[in-house]
C-alpha positions in Angstrom: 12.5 36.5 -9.4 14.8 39.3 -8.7 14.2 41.7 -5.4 15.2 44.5 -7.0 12.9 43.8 -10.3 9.2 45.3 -11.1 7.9 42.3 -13.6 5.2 43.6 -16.1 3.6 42.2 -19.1 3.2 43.1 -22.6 0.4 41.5 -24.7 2.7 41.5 -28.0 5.8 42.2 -28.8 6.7 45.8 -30.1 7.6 45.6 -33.7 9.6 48.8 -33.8 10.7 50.3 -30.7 12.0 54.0 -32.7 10.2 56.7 -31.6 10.0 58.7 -34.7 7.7 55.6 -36.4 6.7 53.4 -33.9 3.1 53.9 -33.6 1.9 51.2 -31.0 0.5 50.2 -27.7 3.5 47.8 -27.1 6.5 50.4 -28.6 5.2 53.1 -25.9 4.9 51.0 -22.9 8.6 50.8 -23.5 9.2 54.1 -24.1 7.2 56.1 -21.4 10.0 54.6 -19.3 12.9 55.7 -21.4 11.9 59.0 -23.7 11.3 62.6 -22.1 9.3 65.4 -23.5 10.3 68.8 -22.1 7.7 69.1 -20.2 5.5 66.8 -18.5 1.5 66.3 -17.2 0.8 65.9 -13.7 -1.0 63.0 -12.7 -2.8 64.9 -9.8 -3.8 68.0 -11.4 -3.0 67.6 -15.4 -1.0 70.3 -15.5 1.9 71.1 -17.2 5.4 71.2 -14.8 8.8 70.9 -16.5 10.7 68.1 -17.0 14.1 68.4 -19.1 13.0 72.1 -19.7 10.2 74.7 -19.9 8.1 76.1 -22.4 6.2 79.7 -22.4 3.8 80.8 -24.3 3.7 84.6 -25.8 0.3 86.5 -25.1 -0.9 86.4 -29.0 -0.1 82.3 -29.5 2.7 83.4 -32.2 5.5 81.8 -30.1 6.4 79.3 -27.6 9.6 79.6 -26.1 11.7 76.5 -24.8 14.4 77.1 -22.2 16.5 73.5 -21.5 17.5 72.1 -18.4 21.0 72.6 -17.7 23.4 69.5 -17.3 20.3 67.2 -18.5 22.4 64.0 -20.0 20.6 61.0 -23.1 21.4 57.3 -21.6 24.7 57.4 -23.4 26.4 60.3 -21.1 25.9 62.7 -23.7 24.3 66.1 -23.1 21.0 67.3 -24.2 21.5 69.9 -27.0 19.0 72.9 -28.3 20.2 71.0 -31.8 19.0 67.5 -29.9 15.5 69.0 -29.6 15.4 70.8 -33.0 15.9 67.7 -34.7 13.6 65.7 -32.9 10.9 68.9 -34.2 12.6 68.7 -37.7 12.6 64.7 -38.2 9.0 64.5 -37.8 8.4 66.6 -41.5 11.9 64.8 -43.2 10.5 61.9 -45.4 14.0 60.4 -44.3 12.6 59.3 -40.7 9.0 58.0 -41.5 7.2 60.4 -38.5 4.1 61.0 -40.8 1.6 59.9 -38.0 2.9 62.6 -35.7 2.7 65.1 -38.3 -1.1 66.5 -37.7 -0.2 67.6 -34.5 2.6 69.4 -35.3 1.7 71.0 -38.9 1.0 74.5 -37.1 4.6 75.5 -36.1 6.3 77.0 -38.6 9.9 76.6 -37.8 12.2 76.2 -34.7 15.1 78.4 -34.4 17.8 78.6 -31.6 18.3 81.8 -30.6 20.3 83.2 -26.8 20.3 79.6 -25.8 16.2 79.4 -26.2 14.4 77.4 -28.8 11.8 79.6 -30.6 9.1 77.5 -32.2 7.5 80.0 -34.3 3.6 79.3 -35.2 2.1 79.7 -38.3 -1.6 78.9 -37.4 -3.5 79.2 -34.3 -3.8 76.1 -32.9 -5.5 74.7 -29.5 -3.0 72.3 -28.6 0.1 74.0 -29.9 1.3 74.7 -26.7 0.3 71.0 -25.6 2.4 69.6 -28.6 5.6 71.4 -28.1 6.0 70.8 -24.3 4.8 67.0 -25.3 7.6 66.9 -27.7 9.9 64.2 -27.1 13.5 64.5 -26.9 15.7 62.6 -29.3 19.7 62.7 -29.9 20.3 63.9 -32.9 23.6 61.9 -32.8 21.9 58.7 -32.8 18.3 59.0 -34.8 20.0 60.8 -37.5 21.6 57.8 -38.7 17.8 56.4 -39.3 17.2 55.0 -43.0 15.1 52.8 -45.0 18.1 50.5 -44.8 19.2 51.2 -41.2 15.7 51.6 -39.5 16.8 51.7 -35.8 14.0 49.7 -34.5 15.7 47.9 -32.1 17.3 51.4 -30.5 16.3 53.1 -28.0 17.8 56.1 -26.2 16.6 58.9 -24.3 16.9 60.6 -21.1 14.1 59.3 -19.2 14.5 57.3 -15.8 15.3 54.0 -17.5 17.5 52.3 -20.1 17.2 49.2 -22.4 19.2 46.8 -20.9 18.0 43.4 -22.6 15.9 42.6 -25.4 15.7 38.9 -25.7 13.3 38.3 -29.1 10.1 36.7 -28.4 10.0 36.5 -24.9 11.1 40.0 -23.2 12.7 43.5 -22.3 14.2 44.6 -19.3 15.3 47.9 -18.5 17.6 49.0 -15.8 18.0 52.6 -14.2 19.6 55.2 -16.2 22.2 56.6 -14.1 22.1 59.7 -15.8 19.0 60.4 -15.1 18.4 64.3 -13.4 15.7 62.9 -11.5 17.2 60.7 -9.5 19.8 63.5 -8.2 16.6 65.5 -7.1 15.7 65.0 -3.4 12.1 65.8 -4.1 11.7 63.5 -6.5 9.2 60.5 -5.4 9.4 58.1 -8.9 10.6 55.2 -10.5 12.0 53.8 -7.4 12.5 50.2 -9.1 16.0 49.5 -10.2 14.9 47.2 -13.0 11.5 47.2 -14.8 11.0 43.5 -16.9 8.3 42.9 -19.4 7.7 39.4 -20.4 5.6 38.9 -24.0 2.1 37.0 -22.9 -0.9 36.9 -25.4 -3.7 35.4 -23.6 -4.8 36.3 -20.4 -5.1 33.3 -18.8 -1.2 32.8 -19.4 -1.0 36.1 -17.5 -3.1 35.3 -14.6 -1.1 32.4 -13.9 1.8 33.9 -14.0 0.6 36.5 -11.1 -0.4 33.9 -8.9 2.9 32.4 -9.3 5.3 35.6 -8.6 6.3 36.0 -11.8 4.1 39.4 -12.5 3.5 42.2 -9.9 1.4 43.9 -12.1 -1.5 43.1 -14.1 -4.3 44.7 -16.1 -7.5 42.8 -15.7 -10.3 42.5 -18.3 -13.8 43.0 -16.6 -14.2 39.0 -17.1 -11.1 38.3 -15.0 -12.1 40.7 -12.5 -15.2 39.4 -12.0 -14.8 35.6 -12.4 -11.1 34.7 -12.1 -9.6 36.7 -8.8 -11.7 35.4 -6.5 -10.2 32.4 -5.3 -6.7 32.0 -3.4 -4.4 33.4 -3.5 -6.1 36.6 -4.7 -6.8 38.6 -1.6 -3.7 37.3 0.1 -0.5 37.5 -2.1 -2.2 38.9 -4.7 -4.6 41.7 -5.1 -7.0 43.5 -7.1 -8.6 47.3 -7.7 -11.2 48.6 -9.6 -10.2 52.4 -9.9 -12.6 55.4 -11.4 -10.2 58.3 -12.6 -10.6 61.2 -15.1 -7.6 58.7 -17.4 -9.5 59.4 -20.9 -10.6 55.6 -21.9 -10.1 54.0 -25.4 -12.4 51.8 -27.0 -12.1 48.6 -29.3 -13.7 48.6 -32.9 -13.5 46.7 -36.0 -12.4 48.6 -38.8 -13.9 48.6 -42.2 -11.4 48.9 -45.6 -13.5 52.1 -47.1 -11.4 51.0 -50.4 -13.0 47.9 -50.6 -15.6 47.0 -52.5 -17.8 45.5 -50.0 -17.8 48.4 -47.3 -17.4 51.4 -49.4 -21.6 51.6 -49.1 -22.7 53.1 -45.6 -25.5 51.2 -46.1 -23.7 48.1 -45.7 -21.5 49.0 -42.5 -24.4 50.4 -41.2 -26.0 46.6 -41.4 -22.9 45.3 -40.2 -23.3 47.1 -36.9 -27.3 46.4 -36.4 -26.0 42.7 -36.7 -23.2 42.5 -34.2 -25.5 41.9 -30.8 -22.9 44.0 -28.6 -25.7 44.3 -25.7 -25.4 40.1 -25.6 -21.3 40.3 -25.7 -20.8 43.2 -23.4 -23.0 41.3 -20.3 -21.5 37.9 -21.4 -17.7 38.6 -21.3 -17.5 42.6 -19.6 -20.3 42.0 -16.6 -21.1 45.6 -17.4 -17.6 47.4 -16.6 -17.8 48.3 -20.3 -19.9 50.9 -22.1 -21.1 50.3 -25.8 -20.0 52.5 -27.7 -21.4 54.5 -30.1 -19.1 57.3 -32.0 -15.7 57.8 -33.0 -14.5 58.8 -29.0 -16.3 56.8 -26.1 -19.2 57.7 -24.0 -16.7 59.2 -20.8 -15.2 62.0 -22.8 -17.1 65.4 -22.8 -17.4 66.0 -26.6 -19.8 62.6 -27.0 -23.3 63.6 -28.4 -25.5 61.7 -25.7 -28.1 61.2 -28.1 -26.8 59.4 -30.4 -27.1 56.0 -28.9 -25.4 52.6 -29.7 -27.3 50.4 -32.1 -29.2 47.4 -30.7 -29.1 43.9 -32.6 -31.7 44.2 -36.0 -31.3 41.6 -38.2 -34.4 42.5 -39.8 -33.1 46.1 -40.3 -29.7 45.0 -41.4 -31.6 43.0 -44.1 -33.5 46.0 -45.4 -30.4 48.2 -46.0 -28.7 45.3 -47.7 -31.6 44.5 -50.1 -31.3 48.2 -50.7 -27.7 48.4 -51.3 -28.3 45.4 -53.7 -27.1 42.6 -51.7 -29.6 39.0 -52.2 -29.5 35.8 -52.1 -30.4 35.4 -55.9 -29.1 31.7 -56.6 -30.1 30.1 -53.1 -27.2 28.8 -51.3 -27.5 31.1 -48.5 -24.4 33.7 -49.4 -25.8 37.0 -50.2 -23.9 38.5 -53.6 -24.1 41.4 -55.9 -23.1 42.3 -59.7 -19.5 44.4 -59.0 -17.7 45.5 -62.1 -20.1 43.1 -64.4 -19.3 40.0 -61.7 -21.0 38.1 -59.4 -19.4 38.8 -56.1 -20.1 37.0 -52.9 -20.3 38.4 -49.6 -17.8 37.3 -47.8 -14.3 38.5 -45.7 -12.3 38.0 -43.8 -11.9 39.3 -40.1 -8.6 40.4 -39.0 -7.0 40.2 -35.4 -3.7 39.8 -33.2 -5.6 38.4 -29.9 -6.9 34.5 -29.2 -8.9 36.5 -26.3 -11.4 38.7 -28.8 -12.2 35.5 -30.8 -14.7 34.9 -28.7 -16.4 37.9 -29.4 -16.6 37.5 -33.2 -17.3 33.9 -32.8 -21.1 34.9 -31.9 -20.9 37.9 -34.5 -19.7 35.4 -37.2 -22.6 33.2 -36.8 -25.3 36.0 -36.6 -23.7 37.7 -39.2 -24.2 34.0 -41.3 -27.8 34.0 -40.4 -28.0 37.0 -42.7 -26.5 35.7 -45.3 -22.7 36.8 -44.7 -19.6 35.0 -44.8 -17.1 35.9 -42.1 -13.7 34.0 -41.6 -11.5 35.0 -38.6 -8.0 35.4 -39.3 -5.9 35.2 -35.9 -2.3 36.7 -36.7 0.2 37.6 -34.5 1.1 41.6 -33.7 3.5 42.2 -36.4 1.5 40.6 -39.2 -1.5 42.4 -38.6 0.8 46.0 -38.1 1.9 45.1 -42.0 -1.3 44.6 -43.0 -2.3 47.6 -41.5 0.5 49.9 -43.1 0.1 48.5 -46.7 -4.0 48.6 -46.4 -4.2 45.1 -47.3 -6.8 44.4 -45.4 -10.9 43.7 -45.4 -11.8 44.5 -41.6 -9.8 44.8 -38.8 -10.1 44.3 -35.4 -8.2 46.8 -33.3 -8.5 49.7 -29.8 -7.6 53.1 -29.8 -6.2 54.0 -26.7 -7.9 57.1 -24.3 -5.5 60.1 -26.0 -5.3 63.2 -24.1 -8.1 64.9 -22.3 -8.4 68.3 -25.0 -7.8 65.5 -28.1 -7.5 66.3 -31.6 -9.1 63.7 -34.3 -7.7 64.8 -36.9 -4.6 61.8 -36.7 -7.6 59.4 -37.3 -10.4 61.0 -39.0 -9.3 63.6 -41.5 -8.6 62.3 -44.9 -5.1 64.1 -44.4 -4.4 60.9 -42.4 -4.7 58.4 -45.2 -1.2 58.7 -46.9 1.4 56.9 -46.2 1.5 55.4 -42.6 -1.5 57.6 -41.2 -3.4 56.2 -38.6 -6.7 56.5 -40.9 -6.0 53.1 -42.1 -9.3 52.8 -43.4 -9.6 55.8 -45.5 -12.3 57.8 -44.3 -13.0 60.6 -46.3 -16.0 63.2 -45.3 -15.4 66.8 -46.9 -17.7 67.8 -44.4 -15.7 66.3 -41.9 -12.7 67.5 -42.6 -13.3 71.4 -42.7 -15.1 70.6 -38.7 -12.2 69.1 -37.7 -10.2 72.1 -39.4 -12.7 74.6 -37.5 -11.7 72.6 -34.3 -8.2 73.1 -34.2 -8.3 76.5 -34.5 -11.3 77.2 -32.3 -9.1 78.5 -28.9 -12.9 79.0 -26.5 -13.7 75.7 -25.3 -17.0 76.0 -25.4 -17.3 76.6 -29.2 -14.3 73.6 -29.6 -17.4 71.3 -27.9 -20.1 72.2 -30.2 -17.9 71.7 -33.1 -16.6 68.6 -31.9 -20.4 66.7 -31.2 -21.0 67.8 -34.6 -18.3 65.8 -36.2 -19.1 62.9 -33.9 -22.5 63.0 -35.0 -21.3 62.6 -38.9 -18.8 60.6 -38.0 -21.1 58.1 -36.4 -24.0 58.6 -38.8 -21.0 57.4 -41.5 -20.6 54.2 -39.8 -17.0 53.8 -40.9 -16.1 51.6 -38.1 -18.1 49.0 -35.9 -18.0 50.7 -32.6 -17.7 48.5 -29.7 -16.7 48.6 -26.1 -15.1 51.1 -23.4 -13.9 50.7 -20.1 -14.9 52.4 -17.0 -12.5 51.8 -14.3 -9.3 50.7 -14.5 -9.0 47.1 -13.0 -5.6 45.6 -12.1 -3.8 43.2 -10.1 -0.9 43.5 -8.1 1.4 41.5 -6.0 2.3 41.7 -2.1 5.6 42.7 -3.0 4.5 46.2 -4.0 4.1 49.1 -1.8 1.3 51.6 -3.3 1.3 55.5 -1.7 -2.0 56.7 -0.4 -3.8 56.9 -4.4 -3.9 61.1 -5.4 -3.7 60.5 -8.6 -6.9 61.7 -10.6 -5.5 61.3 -14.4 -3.5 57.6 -13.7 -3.2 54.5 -11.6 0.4 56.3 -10.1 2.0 53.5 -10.9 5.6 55.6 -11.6 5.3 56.5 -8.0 5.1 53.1 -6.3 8.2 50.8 -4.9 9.1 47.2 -4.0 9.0 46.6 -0.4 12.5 45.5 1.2 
């Protein structure tokens, strides 16, 4: 292990590190140490403060005005350029670069024009997060992404002007990234982050891989799962080279699901998913394997956020419910042998599919669901696949269910990338084609609804649909944030109420 070195872990390996259509837990890991947006939110207050430049906003929401950071330099020495940030803007609507997923946030600005050394990003439609989108924007070289094609997809590349650059990518088994001498920040004397010269990620699946690689000094940093926090840090050396946190912030929370195929011909009746989730006993799993650090969750954003209906409650095991609203959806067991089927298209089909997921460490969850889901007469295979198997399955829709998290998104979100039928095409993020007219003009009223107030009412409203629709099995959402970290890091008194600060810690000498 190296002094100088910050070892981290990634629980797959990114399958496309490009910023313009990498759309993944692993791929931004990476990049949150290597990309800048022009502006950037404070982990103390979650405000805005500029970052490679600074964005206004005109009085009647028409315009947004962009001035850049003078002598601000991408990894490869070259200077940031209004065209640099115009492109990154225009690539996301250019077929060319594959941005589709990023395209329902940005649909509202009209054009961007340089004009007296200021980017203009002119706004077509009132919008709540306009402002949030264009200071979020991230900056890309023109001179490098602009080479992106279907035959030259750049998914190994990546170049920015953040604090770090991509010094090693060894397939399989890691990236490490190195300082970016370049880098503004580190030439400004207030600046108190990314003090590590080197930040390594090694590829580890299962957890327990992980937590021996911790105890061993191979890992300074470590996000625990609620079972590993409870059961597996309490012996040596945890609590004396190693050490763990449970942390409560205002960090909006994601929430794992498993997703059903809306096209196919099993789960297109609500009826059906609706049984599917009265027969998955998440009260059992959640005390079993999350000691309670979980919520269940009940809706299409998890119980911390502010726009949750508290009414509308998780579902509680029913198998004699679940068997109701089958019968009624025409599912039996006519011929006897146990398998529910149904007449489809003139044939007899069986009830039976086949469970989709990338982690050894959820099996165990399904493995109970599997076998009360056969006590009702359904047949569920699980089908373990690693990351970039399932991400193709994902983007071609060849799929049956899907296991899968979302992560927490921003505080004010936006569900349109995953709920509005807008999202389907191409390589939305509505994978499972979700379709509610309904739903879509609410979240239409949403993003134009500026008072807050009204934003919330609209908001419950489509959860309530949303979760009345049953269009994915809702499961489990974290708390705190639980992690584990080695001797050799040296934490600053915690102030951070929207992240664990980790950007602002260092290795001791």
């Amino acid at each position: 292990q190296e002094p100088d070195t910050f070892y981290l872990t990634l629980s797959s390996e990114p399958s496309n590190l490009n910023p313009l259509t990498a759309n993944e837990a692993a791929s931004s890991a990476i990049q949150n140490y290597v990309l800048e947006s022009i502006m950037s939110r404070s982990e103390v207050d979650y405000k805005w403060n500029p970052n490679v430049g600074n964005c206004v906003e005109r009085p009647d929401g028409k315009l947004i005005t962009c001035i850049m950071k003078e002598g601000v330099k991408f990894s490869n020495g070259d200077l940031i350029t209004l065209e640099d940030v115009k492109f990154s803007f225009d690539a996301i609507f250019d077929d060319t670069y594959q941005a589709a997923h990023m395209r329902p946030y940005f649909e509202n600005i009209e054009k961007v024009e340089i004009k007296d050394n200021k980017l203009n990003f002119y706004i077509k439609k009132k919008y709540f997060k306009n402002f949030d989108v264009v200071a979020g924007l991230t900056v890309l070289p023109k001179k490098i992404y602009s080479e992106q094609s279907k035959d030259k997809p750049l998914s190994k590349i990546l170049i920015g002007s953040g604090p770090y650059i991509l010094d090693k990518y060894e397939k399989g088994k890691s990236i490490a990234l190195k300082q970016n001498p370049h880098w503004w920040g580190y030439k400004d004397p207030s600046n108190k982050q990314y003090k590590m010269k080197k930040i390594f990620f090694r590829f580890m699946l299962h957890e327990s891989m992980k937590l021996e690689n911790i105890k061993r000094g191979n890992l300074d940093f470590l996000s625990l799962s609620a079972e590993a926090y409870n059961k597996k840090t309490n012996t040596k050396p945890w609590g004396e080279t190693i050490f763990k946190e449970k942390v409560e912030n205002l960090v909006p929370k994601g929430f794992s699901f498993v997703g059903w195929n809306l096209k196919h011909e099993i789960f297109s009746d609500k009826r059906v998913r609706k049984a599917l989730t009265l027969l998955m006993k998440r009260k059992v799993m959640n005390q079993k394997f999350n000691y309670g650090l979980q919520y269940e969750v009940a809706g299409p954003w998890p119980p911390s956020s502010e726009y949750v209906d508290p009414e509308i409650k998780a579902l509680e095991y029913n198998i004699k419910e679940a068997s109701a609203l089958l019968k009624a959806a025409g599912w039996a067991d006519r011929d006897k042998n146990g398998i529910l089927e149904k007449m489809v298209d003139g044939k007899k089909k069986e009830f039976k599919f086949s469970l989709l997921l990338s982690s050894r460490e959820r099996e165990k969850y399904f493995t109970i669901y599997k076998e009360d889901l056969k006590k009702a007469g359904i047949r569920m295979s699980i089908n373990v696949v690693d990351w970039n198997a399932l991400v193709k399955a994902l983007n071609e829709r060849k799929f049956a269910a899907i296991n899968l998290a979302w992560g927490g998104g921003s505080i004010d979100f936006d569900p349109k990338q995953i709920w509005h039928s807008d999202s389907i095409k191409g390589r939305g993020s509505n994978f499972i084609s979700y379709s509610n007219p309904k739903v879509d003009k609410l979240i239409d009223e949403v993003r134009t609804e500026l008072d807050k107030e009204k934003r919330t009412e609209l908001l419950k409203e489509v959860y309530r649909i949303i979760s009345s629709d049953y269009p994915y099995t809702f499961m489990f959402s974290r708390k705190y944030d639980l992690y584990g970290y080695s001797q050799r890091v040296e934490r600053p008194t915690p102030t951070h109420k929207y992240g664990i600060g980790t950007s602002y810690w260092s290795l001791k000498p």
